[in-house]
Every structure is written in C-alpha cells, then in structure tokens.
N, C-alpha and C positions, 0 to 999 in steps of 0.2 A: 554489418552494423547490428550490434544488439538491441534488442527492445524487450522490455521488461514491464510487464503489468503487474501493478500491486491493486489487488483490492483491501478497502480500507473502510469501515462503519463510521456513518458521518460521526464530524465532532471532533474532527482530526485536522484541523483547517491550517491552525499552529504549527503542526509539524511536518506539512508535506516539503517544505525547502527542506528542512534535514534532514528528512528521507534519501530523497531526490538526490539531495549532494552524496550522502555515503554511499548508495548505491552506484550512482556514477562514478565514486571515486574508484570502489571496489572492482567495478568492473573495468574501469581505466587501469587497473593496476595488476589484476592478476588475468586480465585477455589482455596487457600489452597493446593498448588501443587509445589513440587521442581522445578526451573527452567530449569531445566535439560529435564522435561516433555512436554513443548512449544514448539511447532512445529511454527515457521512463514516464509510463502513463500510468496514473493514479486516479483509479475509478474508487467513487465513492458507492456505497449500499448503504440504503435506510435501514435500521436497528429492525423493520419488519418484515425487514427481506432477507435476513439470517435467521439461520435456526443453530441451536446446539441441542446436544441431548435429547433432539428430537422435537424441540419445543421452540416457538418463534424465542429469538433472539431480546425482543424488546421486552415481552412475557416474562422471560426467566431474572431479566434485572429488576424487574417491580418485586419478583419474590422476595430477592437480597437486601 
C-alpha cells in the first residue's frame, strides 16, 4: 500500500480533496493498484515554519 505525504503551507484548505483525488488517481493508475490502497496524508506548516532563500517564509511575503 502506498502512502504519500504532501506537505502544504496553511491556506490550502480548498484544495486538499483535489489533491488528494489526483494523486490517488495517479497512483491507482500507473502502480496498477485499487484506489482503496492510497494512503494520502496532507500535513499542513504555518508560513513560519518555512523558509526560502534562507529567510522565514512568512518574512519574504510581507517583502512582495
């Protein structure tokens, strides 16, 4: 059985069934495996608990 972690920066709340679905589809379809067998867990992270370029995440969007 596959299992599959997406991490995702909150504010995402709208799209996790769509996620969720294409990825299980994706995996139902090219491992040849019943949907039934797709594990997908979608952890969410606070914009202050990422960094990019070295710089908290939530920091570099106030720049923008």
């Amino acid at each position: 059985m596959p299992v599959v972690y997406i991490q995702m920066f909150d504010g995402r709340d709208e799209t996790k069934l769509a996620i969720a679905k294409a990825v299980t589809d994706a995996i139902a379809q090219h491992g040849n495996i019943n949907h039934q067998y797709a594990h997908i867990i979608l952890n969410h992270v606070s914009m202050e608990n990422g960094a990019i370029s070295g710089e908290i995440f939530s920091e570099t969007l106030k720049k923008s």
